[in-house]
C-alpha positions in Angstrom: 120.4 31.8 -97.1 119.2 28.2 -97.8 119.9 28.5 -100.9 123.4 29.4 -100.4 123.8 26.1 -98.2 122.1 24.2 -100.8 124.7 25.4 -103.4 128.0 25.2 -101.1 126.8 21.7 -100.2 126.4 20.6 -103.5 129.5 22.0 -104.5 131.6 20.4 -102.0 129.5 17.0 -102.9 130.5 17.5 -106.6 134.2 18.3 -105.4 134.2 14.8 -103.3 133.1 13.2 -106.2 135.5 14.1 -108.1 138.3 13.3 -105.6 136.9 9.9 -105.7 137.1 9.5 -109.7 140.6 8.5 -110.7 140.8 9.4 -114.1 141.9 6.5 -116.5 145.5 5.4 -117.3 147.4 6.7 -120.3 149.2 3.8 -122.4 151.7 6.0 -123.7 152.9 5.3 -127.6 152.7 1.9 -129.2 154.0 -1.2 -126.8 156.0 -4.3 -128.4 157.3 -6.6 -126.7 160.1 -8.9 -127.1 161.5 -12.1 -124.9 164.8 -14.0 -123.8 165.0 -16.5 -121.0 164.5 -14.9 -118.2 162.7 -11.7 -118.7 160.0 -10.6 -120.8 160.6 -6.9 -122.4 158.1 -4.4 -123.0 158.8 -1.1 -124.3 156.8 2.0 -126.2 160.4 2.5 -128.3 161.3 1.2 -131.5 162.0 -2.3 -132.4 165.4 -1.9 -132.8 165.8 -1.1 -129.2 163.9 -3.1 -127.9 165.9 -5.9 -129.1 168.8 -3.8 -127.5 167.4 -3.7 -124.3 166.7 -7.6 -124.1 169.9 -8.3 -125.7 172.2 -6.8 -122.9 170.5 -8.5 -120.3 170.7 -12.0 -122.0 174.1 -11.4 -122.8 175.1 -10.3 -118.7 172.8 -13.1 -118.1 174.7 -15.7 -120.2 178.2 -14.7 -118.4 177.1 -14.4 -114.9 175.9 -18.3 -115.8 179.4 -19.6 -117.8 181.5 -17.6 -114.9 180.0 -18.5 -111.7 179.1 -22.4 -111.2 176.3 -22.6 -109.2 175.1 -19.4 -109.4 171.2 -19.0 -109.8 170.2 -16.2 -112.5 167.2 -17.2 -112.2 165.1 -18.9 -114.8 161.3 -20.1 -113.5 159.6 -17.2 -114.2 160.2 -14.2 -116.6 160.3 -10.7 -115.2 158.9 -8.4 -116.7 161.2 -5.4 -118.1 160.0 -1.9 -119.1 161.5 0.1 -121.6 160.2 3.8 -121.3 160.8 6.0 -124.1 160.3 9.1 -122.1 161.4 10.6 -118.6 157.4 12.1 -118.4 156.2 8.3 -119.3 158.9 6.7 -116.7 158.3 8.9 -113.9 155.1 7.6 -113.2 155.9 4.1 -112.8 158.8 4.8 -110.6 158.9 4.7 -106.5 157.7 7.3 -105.1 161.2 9.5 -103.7 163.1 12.6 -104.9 165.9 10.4 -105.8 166.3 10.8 -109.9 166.5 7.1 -111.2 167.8 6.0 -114.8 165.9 2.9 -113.7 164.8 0.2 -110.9 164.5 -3.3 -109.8 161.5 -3.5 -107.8 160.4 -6.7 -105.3 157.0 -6.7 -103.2 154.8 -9.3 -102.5 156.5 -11.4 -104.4 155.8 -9.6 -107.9 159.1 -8.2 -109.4 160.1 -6.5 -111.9 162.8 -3.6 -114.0 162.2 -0.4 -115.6 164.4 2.2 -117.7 164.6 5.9 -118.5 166.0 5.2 -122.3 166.6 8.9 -122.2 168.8 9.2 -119.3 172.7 8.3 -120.4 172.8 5.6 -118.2 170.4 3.5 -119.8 172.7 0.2 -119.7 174.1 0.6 -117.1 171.1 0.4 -115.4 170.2 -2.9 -116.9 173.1 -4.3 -115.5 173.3 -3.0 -112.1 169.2 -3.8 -112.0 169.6 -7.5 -112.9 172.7 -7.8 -110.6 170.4 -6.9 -107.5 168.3 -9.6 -108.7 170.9 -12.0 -109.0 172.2 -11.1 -105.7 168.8 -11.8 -103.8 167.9 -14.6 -105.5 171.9 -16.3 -104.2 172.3 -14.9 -101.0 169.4 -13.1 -99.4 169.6 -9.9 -98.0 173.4 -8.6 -97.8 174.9 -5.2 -96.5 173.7 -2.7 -98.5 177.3 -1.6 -99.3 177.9 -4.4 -101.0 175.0 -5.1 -103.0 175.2 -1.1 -104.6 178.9 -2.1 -105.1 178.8 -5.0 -107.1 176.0 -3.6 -109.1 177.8 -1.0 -109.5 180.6 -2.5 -110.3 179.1 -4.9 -113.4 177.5 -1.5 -114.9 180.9 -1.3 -117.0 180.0 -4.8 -118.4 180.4 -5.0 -121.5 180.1 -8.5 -124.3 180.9 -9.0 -127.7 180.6 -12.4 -129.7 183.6 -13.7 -127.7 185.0 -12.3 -124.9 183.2 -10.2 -121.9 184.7 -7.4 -120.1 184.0 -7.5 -116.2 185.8 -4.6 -113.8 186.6 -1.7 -115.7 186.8 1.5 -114.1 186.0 4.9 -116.0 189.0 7.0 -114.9 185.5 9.6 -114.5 184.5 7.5 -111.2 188.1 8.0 -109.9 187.9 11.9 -110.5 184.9 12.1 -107.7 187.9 11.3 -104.9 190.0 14.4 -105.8 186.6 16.5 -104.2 185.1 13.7 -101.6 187.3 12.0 -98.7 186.8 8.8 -98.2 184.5 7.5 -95.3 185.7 4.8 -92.6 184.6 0.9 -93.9 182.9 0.6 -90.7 180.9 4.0 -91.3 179.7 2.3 -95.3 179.1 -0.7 -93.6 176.4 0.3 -91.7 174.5 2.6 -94.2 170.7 1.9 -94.5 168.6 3.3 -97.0 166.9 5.3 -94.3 170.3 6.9 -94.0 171.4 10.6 -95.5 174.4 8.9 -96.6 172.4 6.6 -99.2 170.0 9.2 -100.1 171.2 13.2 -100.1 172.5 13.4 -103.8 176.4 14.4 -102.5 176.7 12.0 -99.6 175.2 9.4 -101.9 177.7 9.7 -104.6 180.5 9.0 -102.3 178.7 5.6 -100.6 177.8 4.5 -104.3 181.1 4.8 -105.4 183.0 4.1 -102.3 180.8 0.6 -101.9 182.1 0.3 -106.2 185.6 0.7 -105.1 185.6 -1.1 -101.9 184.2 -4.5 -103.8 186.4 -3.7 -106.9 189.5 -3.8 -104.7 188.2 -7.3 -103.1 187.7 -9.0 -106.0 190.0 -7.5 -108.6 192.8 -5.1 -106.8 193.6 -8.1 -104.1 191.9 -10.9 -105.6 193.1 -13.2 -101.8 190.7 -10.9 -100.4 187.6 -13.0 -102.1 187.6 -15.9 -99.3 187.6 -13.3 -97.2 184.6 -11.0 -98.5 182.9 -14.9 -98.7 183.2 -15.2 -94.8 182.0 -11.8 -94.3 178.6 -11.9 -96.0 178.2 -15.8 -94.4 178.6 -13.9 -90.7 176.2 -11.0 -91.7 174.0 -14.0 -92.9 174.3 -15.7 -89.9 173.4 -12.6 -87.4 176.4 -10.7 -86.8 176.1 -7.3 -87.4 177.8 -5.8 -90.1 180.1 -3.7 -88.9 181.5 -6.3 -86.1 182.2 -8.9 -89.1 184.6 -6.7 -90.7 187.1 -7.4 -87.9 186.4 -11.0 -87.6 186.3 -11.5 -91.6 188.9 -9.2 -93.2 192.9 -9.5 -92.3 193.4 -6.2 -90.6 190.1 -5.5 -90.0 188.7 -2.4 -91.3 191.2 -0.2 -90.2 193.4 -2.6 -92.5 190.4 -2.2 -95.8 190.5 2.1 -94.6 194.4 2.1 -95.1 194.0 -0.4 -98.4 191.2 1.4 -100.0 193.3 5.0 -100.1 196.2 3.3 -101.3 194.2 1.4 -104.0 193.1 5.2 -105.3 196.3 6.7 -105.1 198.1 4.0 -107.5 195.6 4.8 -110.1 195.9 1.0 -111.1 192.7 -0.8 -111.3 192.9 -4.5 -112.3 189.7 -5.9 -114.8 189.3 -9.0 -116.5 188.5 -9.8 -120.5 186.7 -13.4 -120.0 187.3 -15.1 -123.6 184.9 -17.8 -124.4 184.3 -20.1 -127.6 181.0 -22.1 -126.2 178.9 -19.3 -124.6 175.4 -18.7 -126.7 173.6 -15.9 -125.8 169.8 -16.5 -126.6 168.6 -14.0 -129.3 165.4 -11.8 -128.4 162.1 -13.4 -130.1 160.3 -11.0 -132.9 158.9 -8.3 -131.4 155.2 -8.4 -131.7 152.8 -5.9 -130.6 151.1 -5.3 -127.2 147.1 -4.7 -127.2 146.2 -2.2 -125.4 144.3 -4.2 -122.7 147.6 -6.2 -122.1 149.6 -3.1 -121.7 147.2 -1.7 -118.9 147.9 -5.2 -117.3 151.5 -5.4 -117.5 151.6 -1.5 -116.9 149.6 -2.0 -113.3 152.0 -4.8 -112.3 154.6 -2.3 -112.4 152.6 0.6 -110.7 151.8 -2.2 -107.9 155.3 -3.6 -107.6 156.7 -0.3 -107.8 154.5 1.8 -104.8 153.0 -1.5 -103.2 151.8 1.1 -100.1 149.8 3.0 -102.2 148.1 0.8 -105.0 145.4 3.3 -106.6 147.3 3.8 -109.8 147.6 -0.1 -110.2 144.0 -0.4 -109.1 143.1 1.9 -112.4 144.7 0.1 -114.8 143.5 -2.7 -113.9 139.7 -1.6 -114.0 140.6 0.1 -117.1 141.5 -3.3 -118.5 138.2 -5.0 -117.3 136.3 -2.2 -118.2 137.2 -3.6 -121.7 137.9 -7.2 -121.8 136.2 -8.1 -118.5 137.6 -12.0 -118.6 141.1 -11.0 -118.8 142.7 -12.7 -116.0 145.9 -10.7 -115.4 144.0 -7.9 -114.7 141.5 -9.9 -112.4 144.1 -11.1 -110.7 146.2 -7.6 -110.3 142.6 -6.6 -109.0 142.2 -9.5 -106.4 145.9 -8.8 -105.2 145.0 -4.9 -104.9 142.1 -6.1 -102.6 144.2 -8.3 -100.5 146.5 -5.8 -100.5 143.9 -2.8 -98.8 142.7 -5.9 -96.5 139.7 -6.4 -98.4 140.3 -9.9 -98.3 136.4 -11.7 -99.0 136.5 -8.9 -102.4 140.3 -9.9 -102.9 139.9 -13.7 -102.9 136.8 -13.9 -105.1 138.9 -11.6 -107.5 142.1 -14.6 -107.3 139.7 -17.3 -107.3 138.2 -15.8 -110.9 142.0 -15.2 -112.5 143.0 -18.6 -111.3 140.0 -20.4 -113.1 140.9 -17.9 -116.2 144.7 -19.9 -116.3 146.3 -17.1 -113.9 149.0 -19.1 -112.7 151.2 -16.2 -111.0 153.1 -17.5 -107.9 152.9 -14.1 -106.2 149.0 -14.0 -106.8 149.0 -18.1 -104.8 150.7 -16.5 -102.0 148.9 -12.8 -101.7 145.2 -15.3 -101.6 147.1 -17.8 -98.6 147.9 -15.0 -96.3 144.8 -13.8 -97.0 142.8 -17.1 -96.1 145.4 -17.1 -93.1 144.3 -13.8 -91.7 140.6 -14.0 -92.2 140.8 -17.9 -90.3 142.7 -15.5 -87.6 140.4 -13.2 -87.2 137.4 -15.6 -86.8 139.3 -17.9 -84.3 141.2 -14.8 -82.5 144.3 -16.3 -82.9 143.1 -19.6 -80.2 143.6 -22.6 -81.7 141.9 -25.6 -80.2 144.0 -28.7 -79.6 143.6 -31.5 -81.6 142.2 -29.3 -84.3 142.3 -30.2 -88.3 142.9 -27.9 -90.5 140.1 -26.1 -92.1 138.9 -26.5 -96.2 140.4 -22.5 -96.5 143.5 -23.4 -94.4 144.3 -26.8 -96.8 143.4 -24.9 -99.9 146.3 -21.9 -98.7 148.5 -24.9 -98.5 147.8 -26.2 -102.1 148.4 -22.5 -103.4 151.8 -22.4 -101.7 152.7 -25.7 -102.2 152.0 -24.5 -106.5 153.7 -21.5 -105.9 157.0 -22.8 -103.8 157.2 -25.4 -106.6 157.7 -22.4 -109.0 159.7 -20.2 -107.1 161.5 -22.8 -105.2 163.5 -19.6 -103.0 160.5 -17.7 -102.4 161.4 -17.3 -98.5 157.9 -15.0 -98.1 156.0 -18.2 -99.6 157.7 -20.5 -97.5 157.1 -18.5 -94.3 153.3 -18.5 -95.2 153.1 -22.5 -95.9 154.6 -22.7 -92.4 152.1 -20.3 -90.8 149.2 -22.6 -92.0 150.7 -24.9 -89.7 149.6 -22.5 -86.8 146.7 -22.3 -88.0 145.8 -25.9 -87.2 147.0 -28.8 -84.7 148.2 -31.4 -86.8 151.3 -32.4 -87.3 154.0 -29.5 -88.1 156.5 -31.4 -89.6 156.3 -29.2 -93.1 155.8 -26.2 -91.3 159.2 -26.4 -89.5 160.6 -27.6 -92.8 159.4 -25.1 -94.5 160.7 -22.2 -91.3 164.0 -23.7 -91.9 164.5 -23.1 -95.3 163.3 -19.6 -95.6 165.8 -18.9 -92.6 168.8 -20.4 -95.2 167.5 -17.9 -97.5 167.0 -15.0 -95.6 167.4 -15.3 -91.8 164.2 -14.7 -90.2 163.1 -11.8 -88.5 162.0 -12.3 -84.9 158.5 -12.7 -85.5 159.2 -15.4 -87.6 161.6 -16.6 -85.3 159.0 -17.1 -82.8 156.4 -18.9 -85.1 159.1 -21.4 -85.9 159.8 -21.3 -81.7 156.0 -22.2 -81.5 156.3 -25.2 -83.9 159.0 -26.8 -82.2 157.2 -26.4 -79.0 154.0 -28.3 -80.5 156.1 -30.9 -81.3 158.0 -31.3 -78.2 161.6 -30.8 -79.6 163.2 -29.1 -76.5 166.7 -29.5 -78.0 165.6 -27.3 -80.8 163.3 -24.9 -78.8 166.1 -23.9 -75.8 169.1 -23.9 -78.3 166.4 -21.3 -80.6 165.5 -19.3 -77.5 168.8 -18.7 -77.0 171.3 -18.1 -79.6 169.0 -16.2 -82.1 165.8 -14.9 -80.0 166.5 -14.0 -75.9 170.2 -12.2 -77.5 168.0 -9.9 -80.6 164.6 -10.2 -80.2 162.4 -7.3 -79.5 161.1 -7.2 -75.7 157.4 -8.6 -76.2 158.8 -11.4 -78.5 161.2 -12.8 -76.0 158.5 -12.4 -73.3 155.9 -14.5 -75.3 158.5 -16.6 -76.5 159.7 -17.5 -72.8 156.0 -18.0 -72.0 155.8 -20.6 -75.2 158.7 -22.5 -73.5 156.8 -23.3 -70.6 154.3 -25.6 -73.0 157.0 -28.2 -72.9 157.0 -28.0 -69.3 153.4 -28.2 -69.0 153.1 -31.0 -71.4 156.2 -33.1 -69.2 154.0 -32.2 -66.1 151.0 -34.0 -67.8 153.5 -37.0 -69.3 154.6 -37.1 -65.0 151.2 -37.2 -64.3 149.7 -39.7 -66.3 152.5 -41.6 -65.4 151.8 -41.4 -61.7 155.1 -40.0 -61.5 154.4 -36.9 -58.6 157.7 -36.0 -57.6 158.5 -34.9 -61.0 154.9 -33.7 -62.0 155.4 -31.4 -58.7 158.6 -29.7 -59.7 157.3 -29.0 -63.6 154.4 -27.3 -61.9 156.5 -25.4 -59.3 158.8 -24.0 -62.3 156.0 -23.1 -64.2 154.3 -21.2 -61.6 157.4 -19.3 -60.6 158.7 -18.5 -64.2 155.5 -17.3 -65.7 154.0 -14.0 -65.9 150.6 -14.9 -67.2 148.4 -14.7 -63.5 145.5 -17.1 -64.9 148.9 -19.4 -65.6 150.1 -19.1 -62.0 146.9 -19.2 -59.9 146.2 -23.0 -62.0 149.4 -24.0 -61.2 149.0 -23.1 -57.9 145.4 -25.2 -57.8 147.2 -27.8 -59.3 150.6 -27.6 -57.4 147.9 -28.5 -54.2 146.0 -31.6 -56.4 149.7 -32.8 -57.0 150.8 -33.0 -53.7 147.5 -34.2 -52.3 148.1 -37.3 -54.8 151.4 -38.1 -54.1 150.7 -37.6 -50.5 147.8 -40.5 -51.2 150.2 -42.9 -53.0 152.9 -42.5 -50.1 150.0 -43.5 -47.9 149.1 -46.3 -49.9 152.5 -47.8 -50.5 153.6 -47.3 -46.6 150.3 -48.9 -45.9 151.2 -52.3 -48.2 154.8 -52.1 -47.1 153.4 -52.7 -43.5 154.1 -56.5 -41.8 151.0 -58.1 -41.6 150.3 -59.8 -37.5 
């Protein structure tokens, strides 16, 4: 019988262990890789299209540039492109979901990057649509997701030659999907999430994929006075207003106007595009392809895995061991490791892992910001989140500050990075000038969320700007904010009340140091908070009873 035990025991040890080997990565093929500003190409295909590959998105990149003044394509750092030669090699890399992709832009952390099924017929298309997100992003922030499918969608028919570009042509075989699917209400698309069965059960999706195309192709090229329009919409959604409500505020009938517009669009069968002719437009040519070692392809490889499936990084995590395993100072794959670590919250392993990659040249903006919040969140955990008055900031917090400050310099719209810079400004007392600088501009970016709301609520406060505090409290957090933010946030308010009450007393001012205290004690909900205002509501009046005393007893006629 022991003997029995003995073997199932070491049986299921032996079975554990195994569950705890990951076996290491394949680098499928031979890798090349190829650049053009803006994106460096990898691929396990042949030369030939590999130069393909980074020649369609210069050329999309070139025209989105000589079309749209002003537009940012986005040029500080390349990101990296992968060119799959395989479905089986593809899948891998690609988010985990039962959605089939031709291929992906991908965005966590701050890492980004593209990948393409070369085998699926949509191949280009891809490209195109992929980079557009990107685009998108990078010039206005997050936007309804209608409209960012749609005018991906609608630039996968892009196509350039030496001279002219065609934008807004419409395959009569994306029309044919009508005959079989009605149309859904505007106001229905509009509020599609990618939680929704709508954007992700293969039929339903069809229709919003297409519908979003058609809706943003009529905009722009079926009623081109519609563009102003489209403009105000995405600046209300920017601002706060919910999606759906700024379609009747934005669009000239509202969306029972675009409902009626878009079926009459469909039935004409008339779909506007435009040939843009050009004689000064040069499109950068791809460098020579060169060939990718095998130690740099496990690096570039578990960048994608990482940015690709950021919740679950143990695939990214094995190719970057693998590469250590063999070139153990290669500091893309020490710093892929340190940002896994900060990544599971193993922040002392992760940080010792940046610090190494950094000292190797690793220069990654993303890595800079993964090691701050890091540093951020182990100072928070040793202080419990109470930060002393007065306090400077620590060596860690001003060394978090230097790596954002770096990594905001090279991705100057970096809204994650500039959230983080301001955070090391709770962190500390001193003055939280950048901090609310920094708040700001993320929230012209991307509007902040309430949580960052709130931080940027909490910086004000510190440095006493009521105007900005009350008017922040209530247009953007008391009307959205979850419960337990505007309860903490209404509790942060009452600094400025406390501080006014000090200011009073200082001053020997009574009167007005006893009504700050009475409105603090009767608005808050913290009981340690009301039971000192109540001690000092009675030290208060005792004092200005005392001065009353003493000025009635000067003011007296003298016998």
């Amino acid at each position: 019988m022991k003997r029995a035990l003995a073997m199932i025991a070491l049986v299921a040890a032996a079975a554990r262990a195994d569950e705890l080997k990951t076996p290491p990565p394949v680098v499928p093929g031979e890798w090349r890789a190829t650049e053009v500003p803006g994106f460096v190409v990898y691929g396990n295909v042949d030369e030939r299209t590999l130069y393909d590959v980074a020649g369609n998105l210069s050329r999309l990149r070139a025209v989105l540039a000589h079309t749209a003044a002003g537009l940012d394509t986005g040029s500080e750092r390349p990101i990296p492109v992968f060119a799959f030669r395989h479905s089986d090699e593809f899948r891998p890399y690609a988010p985990a979901g039962n959605k089939r992709l031709d291929g992906f832009f991908a965005n966590a952390y701050g890492y980004r990057a593209i990948a393409l099924d070369l085998t699926r017929p949509g191949a280009d298309e891809s490209i195109y649509h992929e980079l557009v997100h990107h685009v998108v992003r990078r010039n206005f922030g997050d936007v309804p997701l209608w409209f960012n499918e749609g005018i991906a969608t609608l630039y996968e028919t892009f196509r350039c030659g030496t001279s002219t570009a065609t934008v807004g042509w419409v395959p009569r075989s994306r029309i044919v999907w009508f005959d079989a699917h009605p149309l859904v209400a505007v106001k229905k698309l509009a509020v599609v999430t990618t939680d929704d069965p709508d954007y992700n059960e293969a039929d339903r999706a069809g229709t919003f994929y297409l519908e979003s195309w058609l809706l943003v192709h009529d905009l722009l090229f079926g009623h081109p006075s519609r563009g102003p329009e489209l403009a105000a919409y995405l600046k209300l959604v920017h601002d706060g207003r919910k999606a759906d409500e700024a379609l009747e505020t934005a669009f000239t009938g509202g969306s029972a106007g675009l409902d009626a517009e878009l079926s009459s669009y469909i039935k004409t069968g008339s779909f506007p595009y435009t040939d843009i002719s050009f004689s000064d437009l040069r499109v950068p040519s791809p460098t020579t392809a060169r060939k990718v070692g095998r130690v740099e392809a496990l690096g570039a490889l578990g960048g994608l895995a990482l940015v690709a499936r950021p919740h679950d990084p143990s695939s990214a995590r094995a190719h970057f061991e693998a590469a250590l395993a063999e070139a153990p100072g290669d500091a893309r794959a020490r710093a892929g490791l340190g940002a896994v670590g900060v990544l599971q919250k193993r922040y002392g392993e992760g940080l010792r892992d940046i610090e190494l990659a950094i000292e190797g040249g690793a220069d990654e903006p993303a890595l800079l910001v993964l090691g701050s919040r890091a540093i951020l969140d182990m100072e928070h955990e040793e202080s419990g989140g109470h930060i002393e008055k007065g306090k400077l900031p620590s060596a860690n917090v001003l060394r978090a500050r230097d790596w954002l400050e770096h990594a905001i310099k090279a991705e100057p719209f970096d809204d994650a990075a500039l959230k983080i810079y301001g955070l090391t400004f709770l962190a500390a007392d001193d003055d939280p000038a950048h901090g609310i600088a920094a708040f700001e501009r993320a929230d012209a970016i991307d509007p902040l969320d309430d949580g960052s709301l709130y931080d940027l609520l909490q910086l004000y406060v510190r440095r006493k700007d009521r105007a900005k505090s009350e008017a922040l409290f209530a247009t953007r957090i008391e009307p959205k904010a979850r419960p337990e933010i505007v309860a903490r946030a209404r509790e942060t308010l009452l600094r400025l009340d406390y501080e006014d009450a000090r200011e009073a007393l200082d001053a020997g001012d009574y009167d007005r140091a006893i009504v700050l205290v009475h409105t603090i004690r009767d608005k808050t909900s913290d009981e340690a908070l009301r039971a000192r205002m109540v001690e000092l509501s009675g030290k208060v009046e005792a004092a200005a009873a005392a001065k009353k005393k003493r000025a009635t007893a000067v003011s007296k006629p003298k016998r």
